[in-house]
C-alpha angles and dihedrals in degrees: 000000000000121000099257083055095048080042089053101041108039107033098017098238123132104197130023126252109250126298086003085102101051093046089055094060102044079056087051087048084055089239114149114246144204118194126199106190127156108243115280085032090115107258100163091055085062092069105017084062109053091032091060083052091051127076108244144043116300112223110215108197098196124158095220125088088188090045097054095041082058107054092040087065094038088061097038086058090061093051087263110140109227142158144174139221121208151122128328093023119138121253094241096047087056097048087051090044082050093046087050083056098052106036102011136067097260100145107180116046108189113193140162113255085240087063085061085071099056117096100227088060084040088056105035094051094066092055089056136080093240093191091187142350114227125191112207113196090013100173079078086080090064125089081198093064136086093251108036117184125184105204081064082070094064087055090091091045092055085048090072083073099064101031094171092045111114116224137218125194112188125188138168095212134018128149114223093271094051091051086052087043094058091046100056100043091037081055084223112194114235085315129221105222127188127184133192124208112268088218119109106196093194091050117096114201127204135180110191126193086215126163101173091053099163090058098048090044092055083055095054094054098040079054088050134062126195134051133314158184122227112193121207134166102240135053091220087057088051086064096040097053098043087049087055098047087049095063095044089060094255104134092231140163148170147255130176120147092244079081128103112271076234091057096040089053096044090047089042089055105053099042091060084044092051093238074125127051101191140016126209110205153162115236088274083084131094103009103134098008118127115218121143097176104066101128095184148043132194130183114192087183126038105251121247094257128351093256088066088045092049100053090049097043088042089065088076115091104012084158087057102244127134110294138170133230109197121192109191102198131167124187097261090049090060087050101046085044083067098035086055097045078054096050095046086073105073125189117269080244090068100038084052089045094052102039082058096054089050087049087065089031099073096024093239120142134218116303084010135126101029105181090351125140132231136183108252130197122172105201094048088043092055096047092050097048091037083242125168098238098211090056094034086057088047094045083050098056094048098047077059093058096046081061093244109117133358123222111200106181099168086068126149118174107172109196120280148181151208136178122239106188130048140261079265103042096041094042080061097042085049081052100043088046110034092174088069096046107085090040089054090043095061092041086058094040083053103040104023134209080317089090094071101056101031148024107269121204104240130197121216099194093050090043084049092049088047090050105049087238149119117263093241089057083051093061089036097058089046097052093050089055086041084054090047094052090247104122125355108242116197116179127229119269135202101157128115111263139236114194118179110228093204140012107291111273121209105267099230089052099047117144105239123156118220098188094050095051088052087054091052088044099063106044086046084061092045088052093053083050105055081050093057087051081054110057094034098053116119114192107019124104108249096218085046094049086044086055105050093044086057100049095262122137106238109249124189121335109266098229098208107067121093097267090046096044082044091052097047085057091049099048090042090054092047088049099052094048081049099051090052090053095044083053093054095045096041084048095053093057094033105143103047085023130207116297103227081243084064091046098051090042088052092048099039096127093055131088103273091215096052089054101043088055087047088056095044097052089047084051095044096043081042090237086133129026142181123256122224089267091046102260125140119246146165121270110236 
C-alpha cells in the first residue's frame, strides 16, 4: 500500500496535513528526522505512517503512561495492533508483549524510556525487526528544556542495538538549544528536520492584569460560545472554581489526577461529548486527548515556562477555527511564581532525608526493588515520617529527575490473570484438589483458553454473581491458587505508584549531583522569567514574542491578539486626530493647494508612516485630491 492508501484506510484522511507528508517520506529514505510541529499538528501521523509501510515492529519511546495507554488503544481501534510496556506489569505480560514483538504481528511497541535499560527488553530487541525508533516528547532528553528526563539520555545507547534502524524525535516546543541539544544526545545522522511555525493564526492570545479573576473569567466564557479548558495549580481550587461556575449557570466540571481512574474517565467522557461545557483542571488535563473544538483557554495561574503555556493554550482551536487563549495574572502571582521555582530545588539534606523515608516506606533494602512497584499515598507517607508535605512533593520530584524513583499518580490496574500451568498440569492439579475444580471450571468457561497465553481482565464481582458467592471468597479463592503456583492473581490498583528506577542506594551515599541541581535551578528560574516578560509585555505581539523565544523569525504581527487589538486602537485613534489636522492644513491653502514637501515640513514631529498612510486613505476615499502642478488639495 502507498501512504496515501495506509492514511485513507486506517485513519479516513485523503491528503496529509502539511509537512506530514514530507516527514513520511524522509522516514521511508531511512534518514533519520526531528520534527518540530505545534500540538494538534499531527505528530503521531509522522511515525505511525511510515512505519505501517515499513516490515518490523516500530518502538515508540514516549514519558506518559497515560499517554501511551492512549494512543495503544487508539491504534488498536483502528485495527492497528499495539501494545505498551511500563511500570507495574507483570514480569510475565511483558515477556508475552515482547514475544508479540518478536513472532507475532504487534506493530507499534510503546515503552518508557526506563524499560530501555532492562535486560529482557535488551535482549529481546535484538531478536526483533525493529523497522524504526521514534521519540515522542524529545525536548525531555535535554537538561536545557522545561521537562528533562534522564532515562531519555539511555535511548542512544539503546540505539547501538539496532544500528540500521532509522530514528524520529518529535516535539511541540523546543528553543534552538534544545533542538541542538536533541540532536547530539539522540546521536542523530546527518538529520532531516522539519519545523512548523509556531504561529497559529486562529489562536488569540491575551495576557490581563485582573484582580477580580472569577468575575472576568465568567465574562470569557459568557463571549464566548462553545466549549473550554480553565487551568488552575491546585486541585482544591479545580473543585472551587467548577462549583462556582456552576452556580453561575455555566455547565462545569473538574479534573485533577488525586480522582478515581472511573471519574477521570467519566469526566473525561462527557466533556469530549459536550455534556460538559467546561472543564476546570490541573495540567494533568488534556495530554493525549483529541479535541479539535475547544474554542477557549483560561489560565487562572501563569504557567511555570512558556513551553508548558504553549502546549495547553495550543489545545484551543485544533479545527482551526478562531480561539482564544485567556491568562488571568495579578502582581503577587508573578512574585510567588518565582518564590515557589525557588522552593521546587531542596537541599541534598532533604532528598537524602526523604529517600530514606520512602526506603522504610516501602520496606525495600538496600539494592532491593529494581522496577517494582509500590502503593503510594502522600498524605499517609508524610504523617508517618513527620515530613513537611510541600517540601517532601518538591524533594519527590527532584529525586525523579535524579532517575532514582517514578511517581505515576494518574494509575489504573484493573485485576487480572494468567495460567501458569497448562491444560495437563492443571487437569491433574483439578484432580489432586477437587475442591478447586468447579471454581477453575467456571474461570476457564469465563475467560477461555485466553488465560494461558495472556493476562485476561477478571471481574470479581462477576466471578462472585456466577458462583453463587460472596466477592471476599472470590479473592480468596484467587489468592490461595496464586500461593500454589497455579495461576498468577494480580488486584486491582488505583492507587497512585511508586517504582523504584534503580536498585535502592544507601541515603546518606546517594549520588546527587549539586552542581547539577544549581544548574537546573537556574534555568528553571530563566525560563520563569521569560514567562513573566511574557505576560507583562505591553505592546508586543504575543505570536511574534513566542516566536522569537523558540527560534523562530517573527514573522507578521498576528492582529488579533491583546497588544495588536490594543495598537490598532491606538493607530486608528492617532489617524483619525491626523486626518482632521491634514484637513485643516490642506483647507487653509485650498486654491494653490500644499506641496507634499510642505506637508511633510508641517507635520515633522509626527511618525512618517502614520502620516503617509493618512494621506493615502484621504486620496483613496477622494477626500483629498492633486492638483495639475502636484499639489495636494480638497475635493469639492
Amino acid at each position: 500500500m502507498t501512504i496515501r492508501q495506509i492514511l485513507q484506510q486506517f485513519w479516513g484522511y485523503n491528503s496529509f496535513r502539511p509537512m506530514q507528508e514530507d516527514v513520511v517520506n524522509a522516514v521511508l529514505d531511512r534518514q533519520d528526522t526531528l520534527v518540530l510541529m505545534p500540538t494538534g499538528g499531527g505528530k503521531s501521523l509522522c511515525f505511525q505512517v511510515p512505519a505501517l509501510a515499513m516490515k518490523g515492529v516500530c518502538i515508540v519511546v514516549t514519558p506518559l503512561i497515560a499517554l501511551m495507554k492512549d494512543q495503544v488503544e487508539q491504534l488498536r481501534k483502528r485495527g492497528i495492533p499495539a501494545a505498551a510496556i511500563y511500570s507495574g506489569m507483570h514480569y510475565r505480560e511483558i515477556d508475552s508483549t515482547l514475544d508479540n514483538c518478536i513472532y507475532g504481528n504487534t506493530k507499534f511497541l510503546y515503552v518508557s524510556p526506563e524499560r530501555l535499560r532492562t535486560e529482557i527488553l535488551i535482549e529481546r530487541a535484538k531478536q526483533m525487526t525493529v523497522c524504526l525508533l521514534a521519540v515522542d516528547e524529545a525536548h525531555c532528553i535535554s537538561a536545557w528544556g522545561y521537562d528533562f528526563r534522564p532515562p531519555y539520555l539511555q535511548i542512544a545507547e539503546f540505539r547501538e542495538l539496532i544500528p540500521d534502524t532509522p530514528i524520529i524525535a518529535l516535539t511541540a516546543s523546543a528553543t534552538p538549544e534544545v533542538q541542538t541539544d536533541i540532536q547530539e544526545k539522540l546521536v542523530l545522522r546527518n538529520p532531516q528536520v522539519f519545523r512548523q511555525t509556531f504561529a497559529r493564526p486562529n489562536l488569540s492570545y491575551s495576557a490581563v492584569l485582573e484582580e477580580n479573576k472569577e468575575a472576568r473569567l465568567l465574562r470569557v466564557l459568557q463571549n464566548v460560545p462553545g466549549c473550554g479548558i480553565v487551568y488552575v495549580r491546585s486541585r482544591k481550587q479545580t473543585q472551587y472554581v467548577a462549583q462556582w461556575l456552576s452556580r453561575q449557570g455555566i455547565s462545569a466540571d473538574f479534573y485533577h489526577a488525586g480522582l478515581t481512574t472511573q471519574q477521570r474517565t467519566q469526566k473525561q467522557d462527557d466533556w469530549i461529548q459536550d455534556r460538559v461545557r467546561v472543564m476546570v483542571a490541573t495540567n494533568a488535563f488534556g495530554m493525549g486527548i483529541d479535541k479539535p473544538d475547544v474554542r477557549v483557554v483560561v489560565h487562572l495561574d501563569v504557567p511555570d515556562s512558556l513551553e508548558a503555556y504553549y502546549q495547553e493554550a495550543g489545545r484551543g482551536g485544533r479545527d482551526g477555527q478562531k480561539a482564544y487563549a485567556v491568562m488571568l495574572y495579578t502582581n503577587s502571582d508573578l512574585e510567588n511564581l518565582r518564590f515557589r521555582t525557588e522552593q521546587l530545588y531542596q537541599p541534598v539534606e532533604m532528598l537524602r532525608r526523604v529517600y530514606q523515608a520512602v526506603a522504610n516506606y516501602t520496606a525495600v533494602p538496600v539494592g532491593g526493588g529494581l522496577y517494582n512497584s509500590y502503593d503510594f499515598d502522600l498524605a499517609t507517607f508524610t504523617s508517618t515520617f513527620n515530613l513537611p508535605p510541600q517540601e517532601t512533593h518538591y524533594a519527590l520530584k527532584q529525586l525523579q529527575l535524579e532517575g532514582l524513583i517514578e511517581l505515576s499518580e494518574n494509575y489504573f490496574h484493573p485485576s487480572r490473570l494468567l495460567m501458569v500451568l497448562d491444560n495437563r498440569q492443571l487437569y491433574e492439579f483439578q484432580v489432586m484438589n477437587p475442591r478447586f475444580d468447579p471454581f477453575l471450571k467456571l474461570v476457564l468457561r469465563m475467560y477461555g483458553g485466553e488465560a494461558f497465553t495472556d493476562f485476561v481482565t477478571i471481574s470479581e464481582s462477576a466471578l462472585a454473581r456466577a458462583f453463587l458467592v460472596n466477592q471476599t471468597e472470590i479473592v480468596s479463592l484467587l489468592e490461595q491458587l496464586h500461593q500454589r503456583n497455579v495461576v498468577v492473581y494480580e488486584k486491582q490498583k488505583d492507587k497512585p505508584q511508586l517504582t523504584y528506577l534503580t536498585p535502592r542506594l544507601d541515603a546518606p551515599t546517594l549520588p546527587i549531583n549539586v552542581q547539577e541541581l544549581t544548574r537546573r535551578k537556574e534555568l528553571a528560574l530563566r525560563k520563569v522569567q521569560a514567562a513573566i516578560i511574557y505576560t507583562e509585555h505591553p505592546t508586543q505581539c504575543r505570536t511574534r514574542l513566542l516566536q522569537s523565544y523558540f527560534g523562530e523569525k517573527p514573522g507578521e504581527a498576528c492582529g488579533i491578539c491583546d497588544n495588536c487589538i490594543k495598537n490598532r486602537k491606538k493607530h486608528d485613534t492617532v489617524s483619525s486626530a491626523m486626518r482632521d489636522q491634514v484637513r485643516e492644513y490642506v483647507a487653509l491653502a485650498n486654491g494653490p493647494g500644499v506641496s507634499p514637501k510642505q506637508l511633510a515640513h508641517y507635520f515633522s514631529q509626527t511618525d512618517s508612516d502614520t502620516l503617509a498612510q493618512t494621506i493615502k486613505q484621504m486620496l483613496a476615499e477622494e477626500e483629498i485630491r492633486y492638483t495639475k502642478n502636484g499639489n495636494l488639495t480638497l475635493n469639492q
